[in-house]
C-alpha positions as CSV (number, residue, x, y, z in Angstrom):
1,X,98.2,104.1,126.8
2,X,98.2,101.6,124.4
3,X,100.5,102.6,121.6
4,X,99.4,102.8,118.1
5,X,102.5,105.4,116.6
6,X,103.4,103.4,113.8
7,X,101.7,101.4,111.1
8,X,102.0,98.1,113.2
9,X,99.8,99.7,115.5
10,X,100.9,96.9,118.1
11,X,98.4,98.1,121.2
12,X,101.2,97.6,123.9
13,X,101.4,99.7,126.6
14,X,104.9,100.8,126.4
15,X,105.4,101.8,130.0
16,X,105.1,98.2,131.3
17,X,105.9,95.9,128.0
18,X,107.9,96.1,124.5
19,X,106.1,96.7,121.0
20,X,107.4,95.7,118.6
21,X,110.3,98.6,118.1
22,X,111.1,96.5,121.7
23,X,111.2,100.3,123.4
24,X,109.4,101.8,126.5
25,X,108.2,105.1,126.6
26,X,111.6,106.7,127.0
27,X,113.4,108.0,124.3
28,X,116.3,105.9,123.9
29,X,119.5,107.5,121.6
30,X,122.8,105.7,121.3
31,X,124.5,108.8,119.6
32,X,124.5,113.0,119.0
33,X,126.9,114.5,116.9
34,X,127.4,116.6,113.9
35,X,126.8,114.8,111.4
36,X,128.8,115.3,107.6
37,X,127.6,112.8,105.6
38,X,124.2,113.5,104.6
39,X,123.1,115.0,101.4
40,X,124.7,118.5,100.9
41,X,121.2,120.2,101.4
42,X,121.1,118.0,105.4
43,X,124.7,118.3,105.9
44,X,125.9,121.7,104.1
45,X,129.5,122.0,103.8
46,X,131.9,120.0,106.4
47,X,133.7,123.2,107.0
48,X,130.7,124.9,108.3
49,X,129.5,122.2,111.0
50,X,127.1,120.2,109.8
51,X,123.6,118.3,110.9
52,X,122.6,118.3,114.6
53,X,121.8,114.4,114.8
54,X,120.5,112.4,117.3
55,X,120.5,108.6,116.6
56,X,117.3,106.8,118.7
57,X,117.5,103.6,119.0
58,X,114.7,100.9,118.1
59,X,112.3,100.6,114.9
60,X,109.6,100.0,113.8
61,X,110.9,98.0,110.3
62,X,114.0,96.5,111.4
63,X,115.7,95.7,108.4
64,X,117.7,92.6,107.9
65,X,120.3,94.6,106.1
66,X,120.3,98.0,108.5
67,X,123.8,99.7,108.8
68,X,122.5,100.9,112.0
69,X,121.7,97.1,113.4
70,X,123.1,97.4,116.7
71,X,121.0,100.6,117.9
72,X,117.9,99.5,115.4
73,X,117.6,95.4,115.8
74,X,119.7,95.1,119.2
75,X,118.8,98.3,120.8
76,X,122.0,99.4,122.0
77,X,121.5,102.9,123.8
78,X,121.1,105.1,126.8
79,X,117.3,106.4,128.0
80,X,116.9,110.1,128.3
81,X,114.3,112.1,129.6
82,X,112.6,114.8,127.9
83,X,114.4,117.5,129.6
84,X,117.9,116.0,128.4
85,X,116.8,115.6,125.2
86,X,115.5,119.1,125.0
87,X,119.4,119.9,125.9
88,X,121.0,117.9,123.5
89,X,118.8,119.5,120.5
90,X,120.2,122.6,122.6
91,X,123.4,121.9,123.0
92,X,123.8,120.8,119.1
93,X,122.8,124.2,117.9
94,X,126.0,125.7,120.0
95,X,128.0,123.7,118.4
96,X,127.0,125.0,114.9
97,X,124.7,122.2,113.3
98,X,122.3,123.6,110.5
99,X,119.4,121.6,111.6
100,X,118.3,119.4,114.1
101,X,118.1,116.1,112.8
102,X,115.8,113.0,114.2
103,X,117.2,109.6,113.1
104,X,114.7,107.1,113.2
105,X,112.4,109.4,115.6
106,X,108.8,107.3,114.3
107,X,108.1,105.4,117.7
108,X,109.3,108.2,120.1
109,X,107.2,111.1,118.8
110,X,105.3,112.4,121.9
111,X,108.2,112.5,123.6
112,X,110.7,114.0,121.4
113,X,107.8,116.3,120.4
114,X,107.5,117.8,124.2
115,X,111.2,118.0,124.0
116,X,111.5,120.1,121.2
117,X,108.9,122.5,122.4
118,X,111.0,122.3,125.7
119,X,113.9,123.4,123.5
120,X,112.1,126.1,121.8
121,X,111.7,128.1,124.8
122,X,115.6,127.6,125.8
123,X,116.0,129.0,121.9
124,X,116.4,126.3,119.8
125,X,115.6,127.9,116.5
126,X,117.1,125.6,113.5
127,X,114.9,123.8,111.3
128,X,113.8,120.1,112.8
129,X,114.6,117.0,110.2
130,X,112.2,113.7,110.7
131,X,114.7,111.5,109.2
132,X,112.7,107.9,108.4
133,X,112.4,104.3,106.8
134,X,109.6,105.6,105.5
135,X,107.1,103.3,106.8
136,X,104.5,105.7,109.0
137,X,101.1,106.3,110.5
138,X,99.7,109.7,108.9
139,X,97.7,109.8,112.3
140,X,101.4,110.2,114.3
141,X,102.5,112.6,111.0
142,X,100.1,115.5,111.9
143,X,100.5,115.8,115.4
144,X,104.2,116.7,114.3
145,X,102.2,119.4,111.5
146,X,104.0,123.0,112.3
147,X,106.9,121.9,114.0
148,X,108.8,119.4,111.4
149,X,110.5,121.9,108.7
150,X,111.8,119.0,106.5
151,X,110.9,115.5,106.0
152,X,114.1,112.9,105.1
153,X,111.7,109.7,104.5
154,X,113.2,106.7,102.2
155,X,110.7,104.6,99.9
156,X,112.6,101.4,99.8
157,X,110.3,99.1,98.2
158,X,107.4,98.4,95.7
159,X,106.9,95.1,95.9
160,X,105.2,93.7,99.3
161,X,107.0,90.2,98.6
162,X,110.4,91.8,99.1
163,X,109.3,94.3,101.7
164,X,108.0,91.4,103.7
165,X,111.1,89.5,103.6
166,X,113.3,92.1,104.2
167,X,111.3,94.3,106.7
168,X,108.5,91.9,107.7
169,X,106.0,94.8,106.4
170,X,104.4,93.7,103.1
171,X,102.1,96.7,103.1
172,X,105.0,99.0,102.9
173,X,104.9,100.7,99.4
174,X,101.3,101.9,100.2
175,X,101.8,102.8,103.3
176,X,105.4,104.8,102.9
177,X,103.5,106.9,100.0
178,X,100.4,107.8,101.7
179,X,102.6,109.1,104.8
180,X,104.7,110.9,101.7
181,X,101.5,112.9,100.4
182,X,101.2,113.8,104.3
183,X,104.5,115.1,104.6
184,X,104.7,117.0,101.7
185,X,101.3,118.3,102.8
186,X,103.0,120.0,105.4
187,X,106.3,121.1,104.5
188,X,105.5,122.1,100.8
189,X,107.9,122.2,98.1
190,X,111.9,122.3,99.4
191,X,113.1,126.0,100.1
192,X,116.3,126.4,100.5
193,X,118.5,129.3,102.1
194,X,121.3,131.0,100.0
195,X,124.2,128.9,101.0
196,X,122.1,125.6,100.1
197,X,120.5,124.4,103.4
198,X,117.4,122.7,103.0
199,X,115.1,124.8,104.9
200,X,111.4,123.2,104.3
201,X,110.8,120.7,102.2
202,X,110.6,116.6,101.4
203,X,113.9,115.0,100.4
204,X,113.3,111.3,99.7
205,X,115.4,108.6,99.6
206,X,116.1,105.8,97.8
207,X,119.1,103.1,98.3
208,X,119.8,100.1,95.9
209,X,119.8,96.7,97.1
210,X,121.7,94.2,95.3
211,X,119.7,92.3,92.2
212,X,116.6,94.6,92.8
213,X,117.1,97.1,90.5
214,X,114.1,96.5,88.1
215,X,112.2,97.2,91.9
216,X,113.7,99.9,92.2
217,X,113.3,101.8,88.8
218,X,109.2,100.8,89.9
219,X,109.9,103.2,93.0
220,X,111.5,105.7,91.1
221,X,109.0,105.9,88.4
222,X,105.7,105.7,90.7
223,X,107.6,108.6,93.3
224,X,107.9,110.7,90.2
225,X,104.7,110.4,88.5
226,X,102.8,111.0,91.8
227,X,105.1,113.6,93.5
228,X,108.0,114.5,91.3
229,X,107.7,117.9,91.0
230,X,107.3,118.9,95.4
231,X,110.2,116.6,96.2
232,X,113.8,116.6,96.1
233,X,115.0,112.8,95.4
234,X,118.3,111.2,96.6
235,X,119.6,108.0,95.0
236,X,121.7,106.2,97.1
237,X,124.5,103.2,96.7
238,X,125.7,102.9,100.0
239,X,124.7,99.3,100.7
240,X,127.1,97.9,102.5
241,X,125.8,94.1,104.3
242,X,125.2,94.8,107.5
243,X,122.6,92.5,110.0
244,X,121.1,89.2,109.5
245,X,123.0,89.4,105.7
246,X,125.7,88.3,106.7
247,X,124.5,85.6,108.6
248,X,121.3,84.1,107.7
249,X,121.2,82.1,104.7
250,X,117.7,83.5,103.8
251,X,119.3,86.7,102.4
252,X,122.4,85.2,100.8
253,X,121.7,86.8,97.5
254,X,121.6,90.4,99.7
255,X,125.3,89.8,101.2
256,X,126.8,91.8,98.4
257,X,127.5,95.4,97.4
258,X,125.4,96.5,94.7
259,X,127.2,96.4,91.3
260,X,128.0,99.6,89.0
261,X,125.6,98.1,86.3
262,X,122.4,98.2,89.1
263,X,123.6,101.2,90.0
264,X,123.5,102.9,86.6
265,X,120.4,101.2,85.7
266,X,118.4,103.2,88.4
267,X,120.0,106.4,87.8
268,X,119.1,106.1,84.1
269,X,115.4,106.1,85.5
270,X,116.0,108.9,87.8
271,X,117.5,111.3,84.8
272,X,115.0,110.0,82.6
273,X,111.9,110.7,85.1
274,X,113.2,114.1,85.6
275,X,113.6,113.9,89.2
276,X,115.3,116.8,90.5
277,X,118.3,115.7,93.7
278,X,121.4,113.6,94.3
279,X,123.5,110.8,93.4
280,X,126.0,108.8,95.4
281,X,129.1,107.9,94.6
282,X,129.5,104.5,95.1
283,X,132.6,105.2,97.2
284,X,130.5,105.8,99.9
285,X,129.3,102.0,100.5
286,X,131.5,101.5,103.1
287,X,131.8,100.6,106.6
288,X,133.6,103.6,108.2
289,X,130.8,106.0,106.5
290,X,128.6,104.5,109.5
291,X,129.0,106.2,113.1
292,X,130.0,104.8,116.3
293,X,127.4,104.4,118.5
294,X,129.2,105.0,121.5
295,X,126.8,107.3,123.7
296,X,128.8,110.2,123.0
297,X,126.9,113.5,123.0
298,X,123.9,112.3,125.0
C-alpha cells in the first residue's frame, strides 16, 4: 500500500522502501518510560507516576533543531510488532502512568492503532495522548476519532519561509491548523479529573526559537483568535541546540538558547490574548531534561 499518512503524502510502499520519515511499516520506538516532565496536566505530579510514553522513532518534519535528533533524523531504535507494542501500552499502565502517551506516533498510525485496540481487550483503560509536531493529514486524524482522548500537537511556525528552512515544510502553518480544528473536533474542550489530569482535550504547544519571536507572537495571536477558548496552550523555552544547529552553518543564528527578552515578549502575547495553560521556566532548556534513548522499556 502506498502510504499517504502524513501531509507529504510520499506514495512509497513502506514494506519494501523508506518515505520520507525513512521507516517501514513497523513501528519503531527507541524508548518507554514514565515520563515527569510534561505539562502538569500530561505528567501530574512526579510522586504519583507520571505519563506512560513511548518514544517512535522517525518523522515526518525532521527538524534541524530536534532534541530528539538521534531517534527523529538518525532513526535510532528497535522494531516492535503490534502485539509487543500492545504490551508495553500494557505494561506502562502497571506501572502507574496517567495516560498513555504517543511521541511522535503520525507515520505509524495503523499500527499503533491495532495495538491499542489489542491493548484494550488485555484492559488498557487510561486515556491515549497523540503527542505531535503538529504537521498532519486530517484524513490519518479521523481514523484515530473515538480512540485518542487528548491531542498534544505543537504549532511551530507561521511563516512558510522559516518552516521551510527549518522543517523543509513551507505549507506548515495551514496545514498544522487545519489538523487542529480536527482534533479539537474530536476531543472537545479539555476535561480534567479532580487531581488535574488532562482527561480529553487539545493542549497545544508552542516553543520559542531564538530571534523569532515576532513569529511567534503571529502563532500565538492567530491560535487564539481561531481556537482560544477549546484549547489549553503551553508556552515553551526549552530550546536547547540540538541537530544540524550545531553544525551547519545555515542555521548559525539558531545555535543559541533563546534569551529572557524573546521569552517575555511571547508570554506578554499569550497573557494578553487570554490564552488559558502554561509557562516554562527557562530552567528547563537544558540537555539532561531530554531522555536517553537507550531501548529501555520496549
Amino acid at each position: 500500500m502506498k502510504c499517504e499518512l502524513c501531509p507529504r503524502r510520499c506514495g512509497v510502499d513502506r514494506a519494501v522502501s523508506r518515505g520520507y520519515c525513512g521507516m517501514g511499516e513497523l513501528p519503531v520506538a527507541a524508548k518507554a518510560m514514565l515520563h515527569l516532565w510534561e505539562e502538569p496536566c500530561i505528567s501530574g505530579d512526579p510522586e504519583t507516576g507520571g505519563s506512560g510514553a513511548v518514544f517512535f522513532s522517525g518523522c515526518v518534519l525532521g527538524c534541524a533543531y530536534c532534541q530528539n535528533f538521534d531517534i527523529s533524523t538518525e532513526r535510532k531504535g528497535r522494531e516492535l510488532t503490534e502485539e509487543r507494542l500492545a504490551q508495553i501500552f500494557v505494561d506502562l499502565q502497571r506501572q502507574g502512568a496517567r495516560n498513555i502517551n504517543l511521541v511522535n506516533p503520525t507515520h505509524f498510525v495503523p499500527a499503533i492503532k491495532r495495538a491499542l485496540l489489542l491493548a484494550k481487550t488485555r484492559g488498557l483503560s487510561l486515556p491515549i495522548v497523540y503527542n505531535s509536531g503538529g504537521y498532519e493529514r486530517v484524513e490519518t486524524l479521523q481514523t484515530l476519532d473515538g480512540l485518542v482522548d487528548v491531542y498534544l500537537p505543537d504549532v511551530k511556525y507561521y511563516d512558510s519561509g522559516l518552516a521551510k528552512l527549518l522543517s523543509d515544510a513551507p505549507d506548515y502553518f495551514d496545514t498544522a491548523m487545519t489538523a487542529l480544528a480536527e482534533m479539537i473536533r474530536q476531543t472537545g474542550k479539555p476535561v480534567l479529573s479532580e487531581d488535574g489530569i488532562l482527561l480529553r482535550g487539545t493542549v497545544v504547544r508552542h516553543l520559542v526559537l531564538p530571534g523569532q519571536y515576532k513569529d511567534s507572537i503571529d502563532v500565538v495571536k492567530r491560535v487564539a483568535e481561531r481556537f482560544g477558548g477549546e484549547i489549553l496552550f503551553s508556552l515553551m523555552s526549552q530550546y536547547t541546540p540540538f541537530g544540524r544547529v550545531k553544525t551547519d552553518p545555515r542555521f548559525e543564528k539558531f545555535n543559541r538558547r533563546v534569551t529572557t527578552f524573546e521569552y517575555r515578549k511571547v508570554l506578554d502575547a499569550v497573557y494578553n490574548a487570554e490564552l488559558i495553560g502554561y509557562m516554562q521556566e527557562r530552567s528547563s532548556a537544558k540537555e539532561e531534561y531530554t531522555p536517553s534513548f537507550d531501548f529501555s522499556g520496549l
